[in-house]
LODO-334359 format. One record per residue (C-alpha): residue number from 1; residue in three letters; x, y, z. Coordinates in Angstrom, 2 decimals. Example, Ala and Ser with C-alpha at 12.3 -4.5 7.8 and 13.67 -1.06 7.14 Angstrom:
<recs>
  num  residu       c1       c2       c3
    1     ala    12.30    -4.50     7.80
    2     ser    13.67    -1.06     7.14
</recs>
This chain:
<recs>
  num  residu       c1       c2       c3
    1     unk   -16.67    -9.78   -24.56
    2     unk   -19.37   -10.45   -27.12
    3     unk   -17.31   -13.16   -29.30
    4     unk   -15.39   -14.46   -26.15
    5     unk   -17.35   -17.66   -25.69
    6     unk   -21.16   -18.89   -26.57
    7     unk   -21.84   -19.84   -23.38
    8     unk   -21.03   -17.46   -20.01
    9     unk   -22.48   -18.24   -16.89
   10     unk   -21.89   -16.39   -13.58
   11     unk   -18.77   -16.47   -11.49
   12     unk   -18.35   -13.83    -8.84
   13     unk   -21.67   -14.21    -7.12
   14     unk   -21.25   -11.84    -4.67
   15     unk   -19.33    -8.81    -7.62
   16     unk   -21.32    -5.75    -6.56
   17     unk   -21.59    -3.87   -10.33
   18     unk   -21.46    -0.26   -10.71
   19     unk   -18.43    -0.63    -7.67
   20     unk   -16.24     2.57    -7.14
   21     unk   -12.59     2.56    -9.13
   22     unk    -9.98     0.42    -7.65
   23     unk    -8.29     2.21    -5.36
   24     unk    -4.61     2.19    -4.75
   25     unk    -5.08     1.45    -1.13
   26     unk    -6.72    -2.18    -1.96
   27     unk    -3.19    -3.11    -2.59
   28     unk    -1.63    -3.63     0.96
   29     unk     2.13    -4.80     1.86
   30     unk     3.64    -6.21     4.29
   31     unk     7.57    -5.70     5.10
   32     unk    10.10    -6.98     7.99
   33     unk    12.51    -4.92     9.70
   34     unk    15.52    -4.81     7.33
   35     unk    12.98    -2.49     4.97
   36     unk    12.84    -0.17     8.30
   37     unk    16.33     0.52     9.19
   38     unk    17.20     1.21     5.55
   39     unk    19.07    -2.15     5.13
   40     unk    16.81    -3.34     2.40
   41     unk    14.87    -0.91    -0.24
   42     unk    11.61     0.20     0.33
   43     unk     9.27    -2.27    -2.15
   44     unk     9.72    -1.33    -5.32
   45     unk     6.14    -2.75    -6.39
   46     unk     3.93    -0.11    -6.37
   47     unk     0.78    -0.63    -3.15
   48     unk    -1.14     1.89    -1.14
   49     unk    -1.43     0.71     2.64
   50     unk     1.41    -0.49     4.76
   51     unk     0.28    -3.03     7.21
   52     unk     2.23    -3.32    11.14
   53     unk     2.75    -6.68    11.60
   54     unk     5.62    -8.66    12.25
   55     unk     7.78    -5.53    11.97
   56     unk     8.79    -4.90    15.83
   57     unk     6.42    -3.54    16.80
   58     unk     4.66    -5.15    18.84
   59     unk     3.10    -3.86    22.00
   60     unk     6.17    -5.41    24.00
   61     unk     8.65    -4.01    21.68
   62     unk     7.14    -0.35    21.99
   63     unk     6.49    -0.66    25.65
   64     unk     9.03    -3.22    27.11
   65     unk     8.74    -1.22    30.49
   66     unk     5.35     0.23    32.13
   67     unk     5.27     3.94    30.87
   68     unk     8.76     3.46    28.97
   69     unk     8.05     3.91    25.37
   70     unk    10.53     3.00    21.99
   71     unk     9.35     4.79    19.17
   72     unk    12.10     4.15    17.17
   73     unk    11.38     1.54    15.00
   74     unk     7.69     2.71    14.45
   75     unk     8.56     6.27    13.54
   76     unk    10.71     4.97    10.68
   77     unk     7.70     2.91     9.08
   78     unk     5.74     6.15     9.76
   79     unk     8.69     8.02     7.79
   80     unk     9.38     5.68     4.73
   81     unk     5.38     5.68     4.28
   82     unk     4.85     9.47     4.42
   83     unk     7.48     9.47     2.36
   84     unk     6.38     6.66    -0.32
   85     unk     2.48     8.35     0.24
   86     unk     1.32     4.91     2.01
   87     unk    -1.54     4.79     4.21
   88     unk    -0.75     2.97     7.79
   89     unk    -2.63     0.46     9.78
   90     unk    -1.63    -0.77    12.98
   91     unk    -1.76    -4.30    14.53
   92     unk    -2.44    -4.97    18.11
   93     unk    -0.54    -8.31    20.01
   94     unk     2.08    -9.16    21.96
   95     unk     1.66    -8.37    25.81
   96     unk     4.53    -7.29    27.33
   97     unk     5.60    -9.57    30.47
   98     unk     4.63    -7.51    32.79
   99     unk     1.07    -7.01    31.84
  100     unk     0.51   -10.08    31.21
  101     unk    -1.97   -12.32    33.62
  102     unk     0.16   -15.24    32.92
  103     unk     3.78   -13.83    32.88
  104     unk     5.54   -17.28    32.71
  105     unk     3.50   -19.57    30.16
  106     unk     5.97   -20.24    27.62
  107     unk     2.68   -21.88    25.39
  108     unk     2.84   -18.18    23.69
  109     unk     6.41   -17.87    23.51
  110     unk     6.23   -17.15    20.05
  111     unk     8.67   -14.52    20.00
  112     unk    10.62   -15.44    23.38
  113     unk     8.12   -13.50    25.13
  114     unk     6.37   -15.56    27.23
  115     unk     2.94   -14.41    28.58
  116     unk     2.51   -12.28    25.23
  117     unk    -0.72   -14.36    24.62
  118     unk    -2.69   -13.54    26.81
  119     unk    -4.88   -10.48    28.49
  120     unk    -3.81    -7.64    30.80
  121     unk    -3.48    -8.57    34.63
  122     unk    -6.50    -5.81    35.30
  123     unk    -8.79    -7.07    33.48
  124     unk   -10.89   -10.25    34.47
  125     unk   -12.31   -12.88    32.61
  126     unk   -16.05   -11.54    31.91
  127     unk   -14.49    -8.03    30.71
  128     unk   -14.80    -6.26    33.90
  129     unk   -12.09    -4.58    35.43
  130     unk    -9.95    -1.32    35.13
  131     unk    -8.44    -2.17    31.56
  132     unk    -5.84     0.78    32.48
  133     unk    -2.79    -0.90    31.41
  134     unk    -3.83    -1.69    27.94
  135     unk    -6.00     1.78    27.94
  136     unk    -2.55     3.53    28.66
  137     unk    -0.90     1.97    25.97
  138     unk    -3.38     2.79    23.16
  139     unk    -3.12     6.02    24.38
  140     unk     0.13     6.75    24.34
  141     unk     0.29     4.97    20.83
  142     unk    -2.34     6.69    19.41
  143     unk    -1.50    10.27    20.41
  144     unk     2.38     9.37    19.27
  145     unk     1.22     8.14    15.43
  146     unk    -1.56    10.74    15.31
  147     unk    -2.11    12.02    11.91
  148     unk     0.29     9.03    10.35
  149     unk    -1.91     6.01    11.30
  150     unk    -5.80     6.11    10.31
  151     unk    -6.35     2.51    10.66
  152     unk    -6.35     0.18    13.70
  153     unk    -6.29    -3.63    13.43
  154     unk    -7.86    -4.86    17.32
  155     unk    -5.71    -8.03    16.86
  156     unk    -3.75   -10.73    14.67
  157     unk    -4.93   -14.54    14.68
  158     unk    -6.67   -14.20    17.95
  159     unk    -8.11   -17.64    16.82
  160     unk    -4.40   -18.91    17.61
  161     unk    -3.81   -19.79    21.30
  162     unk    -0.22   -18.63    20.44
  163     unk    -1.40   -14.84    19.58
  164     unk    -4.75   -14.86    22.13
  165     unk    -5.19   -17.20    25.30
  166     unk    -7.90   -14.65    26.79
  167     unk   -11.87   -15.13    26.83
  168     unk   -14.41   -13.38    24.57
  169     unk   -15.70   -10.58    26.94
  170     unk   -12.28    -9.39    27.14
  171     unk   -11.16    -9.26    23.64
  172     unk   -14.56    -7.38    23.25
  173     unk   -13.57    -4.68    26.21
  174     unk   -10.56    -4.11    24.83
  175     unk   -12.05    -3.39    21.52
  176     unk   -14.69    -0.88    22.52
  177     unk   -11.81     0.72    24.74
  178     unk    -9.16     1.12    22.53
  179     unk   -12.38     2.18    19.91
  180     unk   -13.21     5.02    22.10
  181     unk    -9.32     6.05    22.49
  182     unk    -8.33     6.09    18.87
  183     unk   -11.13     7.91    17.96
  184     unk   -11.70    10.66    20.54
  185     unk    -8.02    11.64    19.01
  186     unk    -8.55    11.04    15.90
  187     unk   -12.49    11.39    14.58
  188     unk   -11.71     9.90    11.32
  189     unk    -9.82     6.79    13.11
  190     unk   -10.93     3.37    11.69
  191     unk   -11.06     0.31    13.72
  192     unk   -10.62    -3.17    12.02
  193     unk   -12.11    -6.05    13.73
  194     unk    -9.39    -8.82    14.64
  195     unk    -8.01   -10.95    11.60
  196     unk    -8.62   -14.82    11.85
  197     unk    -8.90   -17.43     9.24
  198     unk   -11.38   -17.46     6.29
  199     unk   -12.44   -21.24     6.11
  200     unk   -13.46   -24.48     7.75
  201     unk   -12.06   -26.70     5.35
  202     unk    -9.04   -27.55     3.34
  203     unk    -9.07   -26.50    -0.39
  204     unk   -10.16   -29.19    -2.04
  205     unk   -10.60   -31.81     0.27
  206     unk   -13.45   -32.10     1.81
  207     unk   -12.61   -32.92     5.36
  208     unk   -13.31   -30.17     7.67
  209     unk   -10.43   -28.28     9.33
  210     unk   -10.66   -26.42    12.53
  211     unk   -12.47   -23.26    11.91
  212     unk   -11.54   -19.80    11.96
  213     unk   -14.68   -18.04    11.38
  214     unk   -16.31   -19.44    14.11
  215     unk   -14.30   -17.45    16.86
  216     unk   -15.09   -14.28    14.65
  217     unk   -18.33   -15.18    14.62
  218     unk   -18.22   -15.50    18.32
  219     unk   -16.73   -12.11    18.84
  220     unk   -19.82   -10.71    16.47
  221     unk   -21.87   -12.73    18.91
  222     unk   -20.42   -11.02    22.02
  223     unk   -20.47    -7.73    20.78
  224     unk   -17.54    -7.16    19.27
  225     unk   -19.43    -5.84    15.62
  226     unk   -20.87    -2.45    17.71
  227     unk   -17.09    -1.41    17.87
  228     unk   -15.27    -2.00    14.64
  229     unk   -15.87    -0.46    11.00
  230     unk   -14.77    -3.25     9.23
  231     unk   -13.95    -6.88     9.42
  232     unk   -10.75    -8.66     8.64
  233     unk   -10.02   -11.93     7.49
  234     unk    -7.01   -13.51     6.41
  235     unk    -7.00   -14.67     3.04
  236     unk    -4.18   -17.47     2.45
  237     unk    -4.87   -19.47    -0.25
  238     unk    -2.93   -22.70    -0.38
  239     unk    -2.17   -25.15    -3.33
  240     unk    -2.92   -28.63    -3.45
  241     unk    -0.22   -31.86    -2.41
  242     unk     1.97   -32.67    -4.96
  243     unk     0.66   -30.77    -7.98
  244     unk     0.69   -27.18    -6.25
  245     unk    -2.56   -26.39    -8.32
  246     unk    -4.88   -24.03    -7.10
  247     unk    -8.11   -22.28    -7.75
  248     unk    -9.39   -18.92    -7.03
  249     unk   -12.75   -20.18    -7.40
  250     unk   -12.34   -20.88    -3.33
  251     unk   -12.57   -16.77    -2.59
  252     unk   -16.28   -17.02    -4.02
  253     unk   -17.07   -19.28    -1.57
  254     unk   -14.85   -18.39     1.11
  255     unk   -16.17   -14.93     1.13
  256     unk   -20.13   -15.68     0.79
  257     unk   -19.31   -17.40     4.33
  258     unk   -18.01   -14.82     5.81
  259     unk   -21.29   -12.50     4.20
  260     unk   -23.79   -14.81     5.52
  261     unk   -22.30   -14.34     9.26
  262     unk   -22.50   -10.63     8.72
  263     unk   -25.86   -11.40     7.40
  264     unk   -26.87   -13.71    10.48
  265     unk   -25.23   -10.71    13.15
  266     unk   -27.26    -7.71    11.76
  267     unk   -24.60    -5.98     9.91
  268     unk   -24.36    -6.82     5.95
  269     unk   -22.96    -3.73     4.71
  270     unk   -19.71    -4.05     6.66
  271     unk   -16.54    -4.01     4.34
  272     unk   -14.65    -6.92     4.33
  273     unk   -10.62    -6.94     4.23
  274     unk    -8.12    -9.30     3.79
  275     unk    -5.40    -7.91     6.27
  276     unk    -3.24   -10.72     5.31
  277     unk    -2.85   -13.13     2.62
  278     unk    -0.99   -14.85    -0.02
  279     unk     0.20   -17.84    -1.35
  280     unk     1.40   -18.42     1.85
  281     unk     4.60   -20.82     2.91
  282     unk     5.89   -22.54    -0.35
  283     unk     5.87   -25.29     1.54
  284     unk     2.08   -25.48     1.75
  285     unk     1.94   -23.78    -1.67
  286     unk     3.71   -26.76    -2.78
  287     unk     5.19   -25.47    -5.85
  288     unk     8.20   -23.12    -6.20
  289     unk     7.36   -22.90    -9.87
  290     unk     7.90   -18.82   -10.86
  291     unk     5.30   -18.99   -13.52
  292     unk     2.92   -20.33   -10.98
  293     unk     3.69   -18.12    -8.52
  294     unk     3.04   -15.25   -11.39
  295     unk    -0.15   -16.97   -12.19
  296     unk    -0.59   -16.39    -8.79
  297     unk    -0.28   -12.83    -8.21
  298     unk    -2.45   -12.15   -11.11
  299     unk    -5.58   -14.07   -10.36
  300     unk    -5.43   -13.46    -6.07
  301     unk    -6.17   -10.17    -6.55
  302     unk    -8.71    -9.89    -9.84
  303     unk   -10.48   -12.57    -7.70
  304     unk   -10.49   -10.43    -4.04
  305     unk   -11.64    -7.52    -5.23
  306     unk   -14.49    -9.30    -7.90
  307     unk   -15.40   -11.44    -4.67
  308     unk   -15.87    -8.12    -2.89
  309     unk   -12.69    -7.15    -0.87
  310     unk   -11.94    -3.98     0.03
  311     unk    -8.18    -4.03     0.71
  312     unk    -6.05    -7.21     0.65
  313     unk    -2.72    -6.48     2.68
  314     unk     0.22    -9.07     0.52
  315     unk     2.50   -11.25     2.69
  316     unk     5.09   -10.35     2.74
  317     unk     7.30    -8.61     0.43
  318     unk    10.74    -9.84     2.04
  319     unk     9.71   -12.80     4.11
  320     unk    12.18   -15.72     2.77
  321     unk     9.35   -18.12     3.14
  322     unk     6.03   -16.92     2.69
  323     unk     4.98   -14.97    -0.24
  324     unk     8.19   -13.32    -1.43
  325     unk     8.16   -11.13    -3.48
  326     unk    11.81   -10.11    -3.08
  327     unk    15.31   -11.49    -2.54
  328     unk    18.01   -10.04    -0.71
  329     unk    20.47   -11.65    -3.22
  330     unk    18.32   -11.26    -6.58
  331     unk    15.89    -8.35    -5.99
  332     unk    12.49    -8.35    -6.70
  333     unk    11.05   -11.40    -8.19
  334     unk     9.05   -12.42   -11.08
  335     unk     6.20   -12.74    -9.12
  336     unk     7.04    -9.13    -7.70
  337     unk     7.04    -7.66   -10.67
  338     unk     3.56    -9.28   -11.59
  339     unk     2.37    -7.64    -8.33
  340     unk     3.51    -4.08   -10.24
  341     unk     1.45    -4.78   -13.47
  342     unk    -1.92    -6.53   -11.81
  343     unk    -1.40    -3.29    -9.91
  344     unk    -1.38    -1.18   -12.72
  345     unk    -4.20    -2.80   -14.55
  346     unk    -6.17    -2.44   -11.99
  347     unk    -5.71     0.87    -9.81
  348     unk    -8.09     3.70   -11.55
  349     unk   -10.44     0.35   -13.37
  350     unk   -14.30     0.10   -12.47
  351     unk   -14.74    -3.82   -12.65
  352     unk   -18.05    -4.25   -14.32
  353     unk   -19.03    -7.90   -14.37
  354     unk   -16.94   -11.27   -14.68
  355     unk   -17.81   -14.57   -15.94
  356     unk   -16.52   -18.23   -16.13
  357     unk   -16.81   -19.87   -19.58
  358     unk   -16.12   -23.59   -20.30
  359     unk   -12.27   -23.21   -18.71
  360     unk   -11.90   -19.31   -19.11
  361     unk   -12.60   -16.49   -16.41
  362     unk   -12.59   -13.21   -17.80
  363     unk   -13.16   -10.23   -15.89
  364     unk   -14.34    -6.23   -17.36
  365     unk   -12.91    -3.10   -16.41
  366     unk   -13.84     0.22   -17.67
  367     unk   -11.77     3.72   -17.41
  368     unk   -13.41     6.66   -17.13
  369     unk   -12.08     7.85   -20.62
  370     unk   -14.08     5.20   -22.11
  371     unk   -11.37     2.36   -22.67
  372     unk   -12.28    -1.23   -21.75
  373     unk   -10.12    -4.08   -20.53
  374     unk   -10.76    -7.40   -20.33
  375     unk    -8.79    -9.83   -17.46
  376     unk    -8.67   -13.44   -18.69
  377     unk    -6.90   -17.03   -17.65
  378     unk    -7.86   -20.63   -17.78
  379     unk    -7.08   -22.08   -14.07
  380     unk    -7.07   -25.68   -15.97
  381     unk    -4.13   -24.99   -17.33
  382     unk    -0.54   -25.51   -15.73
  383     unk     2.85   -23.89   -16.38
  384     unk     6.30   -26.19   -15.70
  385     unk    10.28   -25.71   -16.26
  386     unk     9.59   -22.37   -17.76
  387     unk     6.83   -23.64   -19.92
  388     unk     3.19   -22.67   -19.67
  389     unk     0.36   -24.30   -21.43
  390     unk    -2.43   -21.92   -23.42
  391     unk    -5.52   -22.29   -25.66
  392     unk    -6.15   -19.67   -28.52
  393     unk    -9.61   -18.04   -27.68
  394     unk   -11.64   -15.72   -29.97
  395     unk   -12.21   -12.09   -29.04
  396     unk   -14.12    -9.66   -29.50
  397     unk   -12.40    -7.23   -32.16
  398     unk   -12.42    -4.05   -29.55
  399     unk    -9.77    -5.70   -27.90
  400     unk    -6.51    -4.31   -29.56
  401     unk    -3.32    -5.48   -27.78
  402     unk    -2.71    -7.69   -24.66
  403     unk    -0.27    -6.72   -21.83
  404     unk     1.22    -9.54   -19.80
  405     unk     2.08   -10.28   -16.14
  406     unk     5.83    -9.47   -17.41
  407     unk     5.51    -6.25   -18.48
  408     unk     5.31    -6.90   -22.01
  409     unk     2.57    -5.71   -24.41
  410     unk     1.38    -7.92   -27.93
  411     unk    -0.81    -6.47   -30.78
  412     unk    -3.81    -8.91   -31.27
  413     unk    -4.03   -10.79   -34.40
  414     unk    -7.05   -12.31   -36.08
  415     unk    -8.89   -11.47   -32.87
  416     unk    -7.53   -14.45   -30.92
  417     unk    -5.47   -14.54   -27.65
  418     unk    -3.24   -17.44   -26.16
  419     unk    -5.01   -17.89   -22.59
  420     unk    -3.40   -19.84   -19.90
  421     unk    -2.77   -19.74   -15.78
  422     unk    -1.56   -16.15   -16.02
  423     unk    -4.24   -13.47   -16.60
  424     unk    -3.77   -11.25   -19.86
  425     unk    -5.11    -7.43   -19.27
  426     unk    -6.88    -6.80   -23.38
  427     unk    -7.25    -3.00   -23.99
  428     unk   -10.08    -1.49   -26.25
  429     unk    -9.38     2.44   -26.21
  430     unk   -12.07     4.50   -25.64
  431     unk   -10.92     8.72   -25.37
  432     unk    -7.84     7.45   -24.35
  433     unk    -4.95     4.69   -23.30
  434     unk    -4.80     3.97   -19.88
  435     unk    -1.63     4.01   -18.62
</recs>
């Protein structure tokens, strides 16, 4: 990126150079029930980890009755992604009735299952008690999915009263239980800390919001960090009212947060995941612009895994508000489609250093055959009505052709690039093409 720009100063403060090749498995998906029972295709974007959450099965969907078990549902996920080569993680919530230490407080009735918030009736408020109800269940889950799920989410949004009413000792108790179940039958298990919120204020406002990361870094606090291998954090980034603009320069930030409470609790070496993310509703995205959403795609995940991530779970593939990346009347969407290619830039790349310029981020990748690719965009830049604006920049003459978010692929002439909101993947072969 010699002739790129005069002046490049650093942007990814916390990009770890020399990082292993991007592995297939840092692309997560989410998917609803339809995908499950074969009414909808399995994704056709390409991703590495499946993620169960809001795909019934929940612990009072598996176990609506004590001891009665409906392994239906989960064993197709478990099928379709042995049979698409996906890795599986699990999600813990949802409390079936009658476990539940509040059976009839409709304040968690998210899923007309009241009670579902909050803790088992045998275990007490300072983590003491028998636990057996909940110890059962991971149990019988665990020995069920052993050898098809490696990975083991404690909880979603515990932060949210609707998904957790319970106190801190027990969430912790619960942890180092199910911890010692999962992995006395499976050695290699892996448990991921529960998934809250990644900020304490609003992008680009200023005013402070309530804050996620301090519950998590209440549950570090209580113990909760001695049981779980890595943490999660979930890593919606929303546009801002009316214009729908957005900038990924809020990971950075975000992300040296949540390092400086792994820092503060003794354990900075502990992976970081984003076990669910995205644009998130379009009604907080604000913009239902496709080019945008593209733009999107591209730059969320160049960003995560610069800014350190280790997996970032998408949702959700067929959601029909949040994050969709496919349409039961169209098929896949543009912006599903850009998931495919940032994929395929990406998966096999070594990410070697990137750097903000003026208005242009560009990001290196290496290959181990000695090819180099360049990620670029300018997040100043906006795309309307099918129209996106771009600024010719000067590159360095390596750089060959450019592939686009689209699937298309341009020859470079007079060593300038158009560079706008969605990131261009340069090539300069080396021993070979990457594919």
């Amino acid at each position: 990126m010699r002739k790129l720009l005069l002046l490049c100063l650093p942007f990814f403060a916390l990009l770890v150079f020399g990082q292993e090749p991007v592995p297939p498995s840092f692309f997560g998906m989410h998917a609803h029930l339809l995908v499950a029972v074969r009414k909808q295709p399995w994704p056709s974007a390409p991703f590495g980890s499946l993620r169960l959450w809001d795909t019934t099965t929940k612990w009072f969907e598996l176990e609506p009755k004590p001891g009665q078990f409906k392994w239906y549902i989960l064993d197709q996920w478990l099928d379709l992604a042995e049979e698409h080569h996906e890795d599986v993680m699990y999600t813990f919530g949802g409390i079936p009735t009658w476990a539940s230490q509040a059976a009839n407080d409709a304040k968690c009735d998210k899923w007309n299952m009241p009670g579902s918030c909050h803790p088992p009736a045998d275990l007490q408020e300072d983590g003491s008690g028998s636990d057996q109800m909940w110890k059962d269940f991971v149990t019988a889950l665990a020995k069920h999915a052993h050898g098809r799920i490696k990975y083991w989410e404690v909880w979603n949004e515990p932060h949210n009263l609707f998904f957790w009413h319970g106190t801190m000792p027990q969430i912790v108790r619960m942890t180092e239980d199910m911890a010692a179940i999962v992995k006395s039958i499976d050695p290699g298990a892996v448990v991921v800390g529960p998934g809250t919120g990644w900020t304490n204020v609003l992008p680009n406002s200023g005013k402070p919001d309530w804050n996620p990361l301090f519950w998590t870094e209440a549950y570090l606090e209580a113990g909760g960090g001695k049981h779980i291998d890595a943490l999660s954090i979930h890593g919606y980034l929303h546009g801002e009212c009316p214009s729908g603009h957005y900038d990924v320069n809020d990971i950075t930030a975000r992300i040296e947060e949540v390092h400086k409470m792994l820092r503060k609790n003794g354990i900075p070496d502990m992976p970081i995941w984003s076990t669910e993310g995205s644009w998130g509703p379009v009604s907080k995205f604000c913009t239902t612009d496709t080019d945008m959403q593209i733009a999107f795609v591209g730059q969320y995940h160049i960003s995560l895994w610069a800014a350190g991530i280790k997996r970032a779970y998408w949702y959700a593939w067929n959601d029909h508000l949040t994050g969709v990346l496919w349409d039961d009347q169209t098929g896949i969407t543009p912006a599903g489609k850009a998931y495919g290619e940032v994929y395929r830039w990406m998966v096999g790349s070594t990410l070697t250093g990137c750097t903000k310029a003026k208005n242009q981020t560009s990001c290196t990748f290496t290959h181990p055959d000695g090819s180099q690719y360049l990620a670029i965009w300018d997040a100043t830049q906006t795309c309307s009505n099918g129209n996106c604006a771009t600024t010719p920049v000067k590159v360095d003459p390596q750089y060959v052709d450019y592939l686009d978010l689209a699937g298309g692929k341009t020859k470079i002439e007079k060593n300038t690039v158009p560079v706008g909101m969605k990131p261009i993947w340069l090539e300069a072969p080396g021993g070979g093409k990457h594919k």
